[in-house]
C-alpha positions as CSV (number, residue, x, y, z in Angstrom):
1,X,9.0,18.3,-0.7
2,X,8.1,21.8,1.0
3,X,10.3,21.3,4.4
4,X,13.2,20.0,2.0
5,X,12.5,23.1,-0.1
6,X,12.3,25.4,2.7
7,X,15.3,24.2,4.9
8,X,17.6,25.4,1.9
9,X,16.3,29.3,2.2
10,X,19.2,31.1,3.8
11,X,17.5,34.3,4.4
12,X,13.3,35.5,4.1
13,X,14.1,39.0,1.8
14,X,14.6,36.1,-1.0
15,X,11.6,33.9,-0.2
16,X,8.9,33.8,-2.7
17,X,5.7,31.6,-2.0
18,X,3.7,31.3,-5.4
19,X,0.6,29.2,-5.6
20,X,1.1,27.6,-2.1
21,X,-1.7,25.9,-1.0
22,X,-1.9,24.6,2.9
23,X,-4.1,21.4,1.8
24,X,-1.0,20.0,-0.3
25,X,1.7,20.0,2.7
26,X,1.1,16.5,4.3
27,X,3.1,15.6,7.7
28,X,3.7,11.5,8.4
29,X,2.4,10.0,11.6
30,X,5.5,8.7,12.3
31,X,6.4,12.6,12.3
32,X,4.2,13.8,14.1
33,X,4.3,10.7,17.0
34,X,8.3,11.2,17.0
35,X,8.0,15.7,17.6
36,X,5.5,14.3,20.3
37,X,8.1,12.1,21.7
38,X,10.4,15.1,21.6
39,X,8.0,17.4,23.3
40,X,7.5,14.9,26.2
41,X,9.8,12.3,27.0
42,X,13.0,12.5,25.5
43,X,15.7,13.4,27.9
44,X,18.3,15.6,26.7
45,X,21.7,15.3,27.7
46,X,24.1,18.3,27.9
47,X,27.1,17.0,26.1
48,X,29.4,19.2,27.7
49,X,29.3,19.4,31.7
50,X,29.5,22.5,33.5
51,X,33.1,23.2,33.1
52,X,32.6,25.9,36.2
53,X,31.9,23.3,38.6
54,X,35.4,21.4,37.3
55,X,38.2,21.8,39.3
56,X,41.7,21.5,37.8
57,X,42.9,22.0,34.2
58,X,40.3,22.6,31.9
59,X,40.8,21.4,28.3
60,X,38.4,21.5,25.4
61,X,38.7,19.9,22.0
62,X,36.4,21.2,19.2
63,X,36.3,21.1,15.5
64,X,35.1,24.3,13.9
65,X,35.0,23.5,10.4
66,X,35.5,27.1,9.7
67,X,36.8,29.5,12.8
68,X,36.2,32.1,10.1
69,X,32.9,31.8,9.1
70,X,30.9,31.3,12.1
71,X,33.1,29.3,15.1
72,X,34.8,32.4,16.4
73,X,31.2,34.6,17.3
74,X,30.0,31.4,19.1
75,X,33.1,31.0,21.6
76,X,32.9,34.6,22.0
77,X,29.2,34.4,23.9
78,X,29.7,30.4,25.3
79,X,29.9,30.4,29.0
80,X,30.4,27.1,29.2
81,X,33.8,26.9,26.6
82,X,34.7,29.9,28.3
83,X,34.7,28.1,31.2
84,X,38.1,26.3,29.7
85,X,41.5,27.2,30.3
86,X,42.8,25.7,26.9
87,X,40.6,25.7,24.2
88,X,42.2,23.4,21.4
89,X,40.4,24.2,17.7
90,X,41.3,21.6,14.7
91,X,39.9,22.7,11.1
92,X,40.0,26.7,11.6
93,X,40.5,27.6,8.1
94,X,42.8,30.6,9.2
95,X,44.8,31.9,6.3
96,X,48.0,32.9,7.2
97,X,48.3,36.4,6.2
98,X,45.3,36.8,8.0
99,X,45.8,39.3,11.2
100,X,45.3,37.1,14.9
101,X,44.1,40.1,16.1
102,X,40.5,39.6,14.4
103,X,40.5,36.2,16.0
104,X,41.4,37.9,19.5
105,X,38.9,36.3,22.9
106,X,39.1,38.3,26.1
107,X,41.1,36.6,28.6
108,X,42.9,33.9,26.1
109,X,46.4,34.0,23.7
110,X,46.1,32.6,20.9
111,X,48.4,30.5,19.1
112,X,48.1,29.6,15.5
113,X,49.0,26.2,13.2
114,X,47.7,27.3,10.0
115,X,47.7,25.1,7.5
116,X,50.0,26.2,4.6
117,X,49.0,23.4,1.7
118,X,46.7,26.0,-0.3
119,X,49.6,28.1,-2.2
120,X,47.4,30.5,-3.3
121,X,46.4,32.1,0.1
122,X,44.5,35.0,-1.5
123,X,41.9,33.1,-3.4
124,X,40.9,30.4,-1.1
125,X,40.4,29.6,2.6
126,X,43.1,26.0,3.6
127,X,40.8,23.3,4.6
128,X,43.1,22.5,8.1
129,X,44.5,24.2,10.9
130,X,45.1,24.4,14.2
131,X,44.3,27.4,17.1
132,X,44.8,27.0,20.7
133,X,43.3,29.7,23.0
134,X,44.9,29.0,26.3
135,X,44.7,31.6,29.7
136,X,47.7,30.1,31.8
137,X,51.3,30.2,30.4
138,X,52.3,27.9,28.0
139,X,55.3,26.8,26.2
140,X,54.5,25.9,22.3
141,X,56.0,24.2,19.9
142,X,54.0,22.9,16.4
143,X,55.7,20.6,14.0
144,X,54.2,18.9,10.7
145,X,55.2,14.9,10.4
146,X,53.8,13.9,7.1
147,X,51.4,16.7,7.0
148,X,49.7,15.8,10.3
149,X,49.4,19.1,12.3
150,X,51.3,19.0,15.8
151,X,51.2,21.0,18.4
152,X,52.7,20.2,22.0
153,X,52.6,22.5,24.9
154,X,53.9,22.5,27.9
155,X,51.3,24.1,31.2
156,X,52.4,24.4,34.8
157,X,49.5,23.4,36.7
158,X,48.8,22.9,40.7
159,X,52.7,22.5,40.9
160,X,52.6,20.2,37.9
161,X,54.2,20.5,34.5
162,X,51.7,19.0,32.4
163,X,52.5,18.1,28.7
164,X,49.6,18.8,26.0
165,X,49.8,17.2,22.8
166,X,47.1,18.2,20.3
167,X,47.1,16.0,16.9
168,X,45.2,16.4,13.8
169,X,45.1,14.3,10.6
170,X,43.9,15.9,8.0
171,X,41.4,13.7,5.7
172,X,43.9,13.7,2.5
173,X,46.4,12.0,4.2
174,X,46.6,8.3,4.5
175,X,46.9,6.9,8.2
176,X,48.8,4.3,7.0
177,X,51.5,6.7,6.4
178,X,51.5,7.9,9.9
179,X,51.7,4.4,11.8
């Protein structure tokens, strides 16, 4: 009950600990044997290689659940997404009449899909979207086909024209529309 209690505090100035007593937190052995594990011989695996030692075009996917709220101060300081030349972002939450500069990244454009299914743009953030930071030139093009977000792009690349095509489905709509 206490970790379950104390994971939900968002920040210590509104912490208050009243009669706590240290004899009345108990930890599992299975706990405790599985941190041990962690501590010693689990083997984490970085899920995303080294994008600097890549060579060719760089293309990252990530769903931000909110570009907004805490995505966008992550990429900012990420080597390794920096690392990208195209970084594709479903599920930004962008409102339209919001300014892109605010969402600016050195060294990228940015080109914006927001979603437009929440009329009332003042009062709440759209659940969808789609931003694509990109650093070489790009053609774009976004297009809505039943309310799955589209956006194709066109990169030259090593003497290549490469075609990007970055699709989102958005939960509320039914895949058996789509097929």
């Amino acid at each position: 009950m206490h970790y379950v209690a104390l994971s939900r505090v968002q920040n210590l100035s509104s912490l208050y600990l009243l009669d706590f007593s240290e004899e009345n937190v108990k930890i599992l052995n299975a706990v405790l044997e599985e941190m041990s594990r962690f501590r010693n011989d689990a083997k984490v695996n970085i899920s995303l290689p080294f994008l600097h030692l890549m060579n060719g075009l760089k293309i990252v996917y990530h769903k931000t659940r909110s570009l907004h709220k805490h995505t966008l101060k992550d990429l900012k300081c990420d080597s390794v997404m920096k690392e990208a030349d195209i970084l594709a972002l479903s599920e930004t939450r962008l409102k339209k009449i919001e300014s892109s500069d605010f969402y600016d990244i050195p060294e990228y454009k940015l080109y914006r899909c927001d979603d437009d299914v929440n009329e009332n743009q003042n009062k709440e953030r759209p659940y969808h979207g789609i931003a694509l930071y990109y650093k070489p030139a790009m053609n774009l093009n976004n297009l809505n086909y039943l309310g799955v977000e589209i956006v194709v792009g066109h990169v030259q690349h090593n003497c290549s024209d490469i075609c990007e095509c970055f699709v989102y489905c958005p939960p509320r709509i039914s895949t058996s529309l789509v097929h």
